[in-house]
N, C-alpha and C positions, 0 to 999 in steps of 0.2 A: 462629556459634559452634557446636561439636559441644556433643551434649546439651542438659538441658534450659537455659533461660537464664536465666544467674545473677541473682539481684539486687545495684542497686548503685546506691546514693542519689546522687540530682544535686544534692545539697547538696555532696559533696566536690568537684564542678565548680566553686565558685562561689568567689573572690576580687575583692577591690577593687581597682580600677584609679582611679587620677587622671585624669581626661578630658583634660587636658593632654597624655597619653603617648600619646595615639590620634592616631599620625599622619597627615597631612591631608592630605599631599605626599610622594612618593618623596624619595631624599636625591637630592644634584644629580647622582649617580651613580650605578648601579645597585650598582657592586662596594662602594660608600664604608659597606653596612650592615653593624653589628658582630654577634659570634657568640660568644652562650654556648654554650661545649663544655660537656656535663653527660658526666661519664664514670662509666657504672655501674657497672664490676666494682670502681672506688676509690672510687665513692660522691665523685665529687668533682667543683666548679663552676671552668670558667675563663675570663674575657672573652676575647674571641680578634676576630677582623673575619673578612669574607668570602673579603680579598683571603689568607687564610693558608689556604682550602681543600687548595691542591698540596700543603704541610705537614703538614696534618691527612691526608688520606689515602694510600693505597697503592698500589705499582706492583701491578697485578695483579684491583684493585675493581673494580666496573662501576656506575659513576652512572646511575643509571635517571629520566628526563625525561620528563614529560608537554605532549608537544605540538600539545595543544587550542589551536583560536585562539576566543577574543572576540571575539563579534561586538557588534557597534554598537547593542544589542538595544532602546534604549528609545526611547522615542515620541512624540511630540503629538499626538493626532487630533483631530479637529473635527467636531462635530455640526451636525444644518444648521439647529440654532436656535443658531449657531454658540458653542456651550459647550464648552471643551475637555474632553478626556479623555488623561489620561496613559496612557499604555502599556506593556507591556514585552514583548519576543517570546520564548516559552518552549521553543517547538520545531515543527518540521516535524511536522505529523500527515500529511498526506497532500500529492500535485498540488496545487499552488494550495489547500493549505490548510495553516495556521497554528494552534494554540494559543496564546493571548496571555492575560496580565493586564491589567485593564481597571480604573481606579479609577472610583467612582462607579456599578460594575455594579448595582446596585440601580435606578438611575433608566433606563438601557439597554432597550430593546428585543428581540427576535427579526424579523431581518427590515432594522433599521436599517442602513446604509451609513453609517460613518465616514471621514473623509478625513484621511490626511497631505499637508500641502503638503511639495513639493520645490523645492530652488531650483535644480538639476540637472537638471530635467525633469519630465514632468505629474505631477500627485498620485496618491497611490497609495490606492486606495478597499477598505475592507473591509467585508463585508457578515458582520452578526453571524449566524451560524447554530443555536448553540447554547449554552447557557448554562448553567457547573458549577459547583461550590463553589468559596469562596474567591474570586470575581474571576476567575476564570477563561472564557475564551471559544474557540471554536471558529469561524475564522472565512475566509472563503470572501477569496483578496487579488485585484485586477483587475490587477497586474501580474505579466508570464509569467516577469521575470528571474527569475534566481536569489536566494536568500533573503541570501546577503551581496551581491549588487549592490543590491538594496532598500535592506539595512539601511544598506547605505556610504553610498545616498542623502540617509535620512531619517531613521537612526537616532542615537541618542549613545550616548557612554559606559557601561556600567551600573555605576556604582560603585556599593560598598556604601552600605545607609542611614547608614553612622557618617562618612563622608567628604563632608566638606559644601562643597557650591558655592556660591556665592550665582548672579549671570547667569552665565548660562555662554554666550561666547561664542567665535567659528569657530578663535580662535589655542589657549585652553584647551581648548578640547574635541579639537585634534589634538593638543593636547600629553598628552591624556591617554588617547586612542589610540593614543600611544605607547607609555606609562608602564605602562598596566594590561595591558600584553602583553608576553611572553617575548618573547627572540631570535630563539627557536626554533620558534616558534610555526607551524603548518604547517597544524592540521584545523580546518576552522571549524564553531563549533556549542557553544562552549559562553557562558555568561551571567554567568560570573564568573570571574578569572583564578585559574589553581594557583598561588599567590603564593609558595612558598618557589621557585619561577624565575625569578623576575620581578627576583632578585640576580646572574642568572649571565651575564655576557658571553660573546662568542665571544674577545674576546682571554682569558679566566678558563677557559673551557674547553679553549681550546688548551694553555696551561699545565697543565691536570690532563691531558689524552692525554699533555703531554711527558713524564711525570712515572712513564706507563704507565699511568693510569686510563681502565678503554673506556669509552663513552657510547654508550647506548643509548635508546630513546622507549617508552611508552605512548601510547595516548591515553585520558583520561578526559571527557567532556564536562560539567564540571562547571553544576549546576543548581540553581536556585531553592532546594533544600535546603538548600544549604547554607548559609544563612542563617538556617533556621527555628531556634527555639528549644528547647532541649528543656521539656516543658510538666506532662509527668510526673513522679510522685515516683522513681521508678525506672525506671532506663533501659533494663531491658530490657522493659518495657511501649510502650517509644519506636515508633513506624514509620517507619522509615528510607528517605528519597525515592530511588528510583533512578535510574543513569544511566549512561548508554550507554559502554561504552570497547570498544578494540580491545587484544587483545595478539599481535603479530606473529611470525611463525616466526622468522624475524632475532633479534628478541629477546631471545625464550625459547632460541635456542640463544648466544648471547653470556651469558646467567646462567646457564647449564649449566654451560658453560666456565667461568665465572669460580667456583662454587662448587667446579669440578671441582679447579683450579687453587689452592683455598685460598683465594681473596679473598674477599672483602666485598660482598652487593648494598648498595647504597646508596638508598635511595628518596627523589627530592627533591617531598617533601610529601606529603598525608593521602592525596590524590588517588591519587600513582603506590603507594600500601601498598596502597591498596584494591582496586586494577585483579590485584596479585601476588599478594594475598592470597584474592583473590576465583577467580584463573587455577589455583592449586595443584589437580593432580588426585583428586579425591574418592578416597577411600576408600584411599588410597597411603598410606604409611609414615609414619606419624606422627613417625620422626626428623626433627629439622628438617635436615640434611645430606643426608639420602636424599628430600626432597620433589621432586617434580615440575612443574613448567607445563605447561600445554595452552594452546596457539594458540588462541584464539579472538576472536569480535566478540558482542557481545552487553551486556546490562543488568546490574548490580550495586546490591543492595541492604545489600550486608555490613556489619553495623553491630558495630564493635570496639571492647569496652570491658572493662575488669578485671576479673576475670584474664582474658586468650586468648594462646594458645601461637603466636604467629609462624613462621610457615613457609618464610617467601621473601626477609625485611627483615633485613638485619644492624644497618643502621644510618642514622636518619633525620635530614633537613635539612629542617625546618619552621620557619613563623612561629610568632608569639604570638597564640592564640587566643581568643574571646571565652567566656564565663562563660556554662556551660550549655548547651554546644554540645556536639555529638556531634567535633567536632575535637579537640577538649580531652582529651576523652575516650576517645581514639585514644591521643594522645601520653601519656596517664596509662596507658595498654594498656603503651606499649614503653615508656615510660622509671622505671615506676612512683609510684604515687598522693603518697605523702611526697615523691616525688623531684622531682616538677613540681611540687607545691606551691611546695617551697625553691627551684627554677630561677625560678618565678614569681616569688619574692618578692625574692631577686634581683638579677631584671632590672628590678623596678620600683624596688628602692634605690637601681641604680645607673645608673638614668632609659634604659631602654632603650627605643627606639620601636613600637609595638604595633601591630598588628593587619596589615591588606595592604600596606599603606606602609612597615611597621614592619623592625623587624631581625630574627634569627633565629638557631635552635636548634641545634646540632648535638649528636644524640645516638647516643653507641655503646657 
């Protein structure tokens, strides 16, 4: 945010959800989730579904996609006083080495070698190297593949903590390899999916191109933050986890052109606002019609919340967010604080499904 940074209670984050509406399972179709339209210039709420996107937008917009893939990131290891240890893999630090979360890091060692069994091929051995906060490790792997042929191996799912398994076994866990990834999905590396895509087919997409709408990609690598809670009384006392995204010359010149031409960027989720809003070139024209992209690859730590002046998003397509999340608190950015309140409230009168599984927002 330019200047200094406002204050703004995370108490106005917080509403009641019925844990019933915390979806558990995608619908048996990606396009079958429904769509509150929130329209701001009429201040006004409408039920709509996914499959009326070509309806809802315009010849001439550009649907802007983040296509990070999910990887398999979480774990079992085994100790050779054979105790397990859950896992989860966080990101590439280096060659043959890994940052991982480790449950039970207190009892861990420097120095121990953990084992994943494979049933693909030998186990895969990690040797703790260093030891950070929070459960965090640094850790040395014995096998030279690549980090998604490991993960493909050895890894599962990472759903969120709210979506609950009981066993999880070999037919649900590809079914949810499935599910918890885009169409589209191309970069691998990140640990939780950009869920407002996780709606869009390729037959849904081709209907919007017929329609004259371009499609264009980010990539965001979404990360472990994005789950953390906000823990502060004010959010802009918050520190915001960063994380990796690319924004493409391709891209940035397809939303040139589309701004040039009059349309609409479209950003589908928190993820692809961040990568644009983050990409806008410094110290350039604070009109929002005259702002700029810059192509770049790089980390984002942009953390958006009421008031902030939008530079790049005309118009957003997100899920329902959880209570006290910097997500929330994004969507409360662009569609304002009363305004998502009442969208919230709603979607929960008229039993809408929530959270990654759940349905979604259209706001413009």
């Amino acid at each position: 945010m330019d200047g200094s940074p406002k204050s703004f209670s995370i108490e106005e984050l917080d509403y009641v959800l019925p844990p019933e509406l915390i979806a558990q399972a995608p619908p048996a179709r990606r396009e079958d989730a429904r769509l509150l339209v929130v329209d701001r210039s009429a201040d006004k709420l409408r039920d709509s579904a996914i499959m009326e996107l070509p309806e809802l937008l315009r010849a001439g917009d550009v649907l802007v996609l983040n296509d990070t893939k999910v990887l398999p990131a979480k774990f079992s290891a085994r100790r050779k006083t054979g105790g397990e240890v859950p896992g989860l893999f966080v990101e590439k630090a280096e060659p043959g080495r890994w940052r991982v979360l480790l449950e039970g890091s207190k009892r861990l060692q420097t120095g121990e070698v953990l084992t994943i069994d494979s049933s693909e091929g030998p186990p895969v051995l990690l040797e703790l190297l260093t030891r950070h906060d929070g459960g965090e490790w640094l850790v040395q792997v014995s096998d030279s593949g690549s980090i998604e042929e490991i993960l493909h191996r050895v890894g599962r799912t990472p759903l969120p903590p709210y979506i609950h398994r009981g066993s999880c076994d070999g037919k649900a866990e590809q079914l949810d390899r499935g599910r918890y990834q885009t169409v589209f999905a191309q970069r691998p590396g990140a640990v939780a999916a950009p869920t407002a895509g996780l709606h869009l087919t390729e037959p849904l997409l081709d209907r919007l191109r017929a329609v004259g709408v371009e499609i264009a990609f980010v990539t965001l690598h979404v990360g472990l933050g994005t789950f953390k809670p906000v823990t502060v009384g004010d959010l802009s006392q918050h520190v915001m986890h960063a994380e990796r995204y690319e924004l493409s010359r391709k891209t940035t010149e397809a939303i040139h052109g589309c701004r040039a031409r009059g349309g609409r960027v479209i950003a589908v989720g928190t993820t692809t606002v961040r990568v644009l809003e983050s990409a806008v070139q410094p110290n350039g024209p604070s009109h929002h019609p005259s702002a700029k992209l810059i192509p770049r690859c790089g980390s984002t730590n942009l953390l958006i919340y009421p008031p902030y002046e939008f530079r790049m998003v005309d118009v957003l397509l997100t899920n329902f967010h959880l209570p006290r999340s910097t997500l929330l608190a994004l969507v409360m950015a662009f569609a304002g604080v009363d305004r998502t309140h009442r969208a919230y409230a709603h979607a929960i009168e008229r039993r809408y499904r929530f959270y990654s599984f759940g349905d979604a927002m259209l706001i413009y």
